[in-house]
Phi, psi and omega in degrees: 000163219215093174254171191247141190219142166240166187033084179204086191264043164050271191290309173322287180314311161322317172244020172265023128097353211230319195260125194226353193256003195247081188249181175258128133285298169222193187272115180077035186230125152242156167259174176183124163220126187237087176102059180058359199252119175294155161190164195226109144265111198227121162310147176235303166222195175310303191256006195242133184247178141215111208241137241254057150224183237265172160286326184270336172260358141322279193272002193244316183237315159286323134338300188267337165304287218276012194047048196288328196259029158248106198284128204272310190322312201283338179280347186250008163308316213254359181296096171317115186313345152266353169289114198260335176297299201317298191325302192327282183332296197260009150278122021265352153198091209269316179319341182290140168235169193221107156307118175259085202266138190282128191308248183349296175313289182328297187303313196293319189303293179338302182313298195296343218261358176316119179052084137212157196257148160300350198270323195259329150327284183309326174274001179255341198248334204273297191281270215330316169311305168276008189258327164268324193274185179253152173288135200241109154299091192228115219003076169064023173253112201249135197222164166266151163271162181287105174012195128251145165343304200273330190289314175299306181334285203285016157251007191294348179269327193244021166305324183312318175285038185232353183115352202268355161061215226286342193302292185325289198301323179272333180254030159254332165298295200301327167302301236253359137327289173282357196256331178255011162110338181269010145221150171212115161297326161299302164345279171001305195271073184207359177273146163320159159313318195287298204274033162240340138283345144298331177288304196294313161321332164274028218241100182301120190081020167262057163318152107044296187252009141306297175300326190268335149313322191292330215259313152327279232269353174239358180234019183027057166244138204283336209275326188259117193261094186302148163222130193252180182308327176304309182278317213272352172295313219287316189267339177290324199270317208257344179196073196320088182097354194227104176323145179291152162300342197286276174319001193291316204291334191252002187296350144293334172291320180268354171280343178263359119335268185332297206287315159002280149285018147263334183257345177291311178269349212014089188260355190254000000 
């Protein structure tokens, strides 16, 4: 089916640092797989996609993952008329949606993503997928799903081939967590920020800017901004050292500006 999307960039979404399961086939083609679900996407024009599943799993499900009904236009309404950088970020990735991503997959992928390049991040959640999850058929395309907890679990002898180095022990802790019972990620959502990063800190090898992706990019909280070396250049050299007060309630939004385009030009 063929939708018409405006501020919806493919190569944008695809490369911010939020998503690891979302690659290019060829130029203006993504493949994506999310929530057990395959799916193809291709630019057609500027504002026209065409994305290879149904109408109904389209308004029923992928509407709301990409976030469409949100106009993306009102976060750049909050830019201060002299940040002439944020302006700059976000004329270079105007096209981002902040992806609403399934809570497990999400802790684990954050957890691996410690010291690591995203190329390599995306090869560790790729073999844990086939190595764990089930094989999948979707018009003659065969893809993995990301595990479930007790699927990772029971495969926890043979993690060692997936990459994950010093990684493996917090992403069999935090699984075998959620398997006795002493986390549930859905519960969570139901907390404030503080005690939902608190919850989440207690998670061995979950740290500060872990806890604060996970809290992003799988609980939509917007107000919370994580920071890696990319954001901490970004605020040191552009605003010394300090999110604008301006930015605080959208300051996860406005941090996957910043981090795009700081990490797109390596401009630091």
């Amino acid at each position: 089916m063929i939708v018409k999307i405006k501020n919806f960039d493919l190569k944008t979404i695809a490369d911010s640092g939020q998503v690891f399961r979302m690659n290019a086939k060829y130029v203006d083609f993504y493949e994506l797989i999310a929530f057990n679900k395959y799916l193809t996407i291709k630019k057609i024009s500027k504002n026209e996609f065409e994305f290879s599943c149904s109408e109904n799993e389209f308004e029923n499900f992928f509407y709301d993952y990409f976030d469409l009904s949100t106009n993306y236009n009102k976060y750049k309404k909050i830019v201060k008329s002299d940040d002439v950088f944020l302006k700059k970020c976000i004329e270079f990735s105007g096209g981002l949606r902040i992806l609403k991503q399934e809570k497990f997959e999400t802790l684990i992928s954050f957890i691996i993503s410690q010291r690591k390049s995203i190329p390599a991040i995306k090869t560790s959640i790729e073999r844990i997928s086939k190595l764990c999850g089930k094989k999948k058929i979707y018009k003659n395309h065969i893809y993995y799903t990301f595990p479930t907890p007790i699927e990772l679990y029971n495969k926890r002898d043979k993690l060692s081939s997936c990459g994950l180095g010093y990684r493996y022990e917090y992403v069999v802790n935090a699984t075998k967590m959620i398997l006795d019972g002493n986390l549930d990620l859905y519960k969570l959502d139901r907390l404030n920020n503080e005690d939902l990063k608190n919850e989440l800190l207690k998670i061995k090898g979950v740290g500060e800017k872990v806890a604060s992706c996970v809290m992003l990019f799988a609980y939509q909280r917007y107000d919370i901004c994580p920071i890696d070396v990319w954001i901490r250049r970004v605020l040191d050299k552009e605003y010394n050292g300090v999110i604008p007060k301006e930015y605080k309630k959208y300051q996860g939004i406005i941090q996957q500006y910043w981090f795009y385009y700081a990490n797109s030009h390596k401009i630091f």
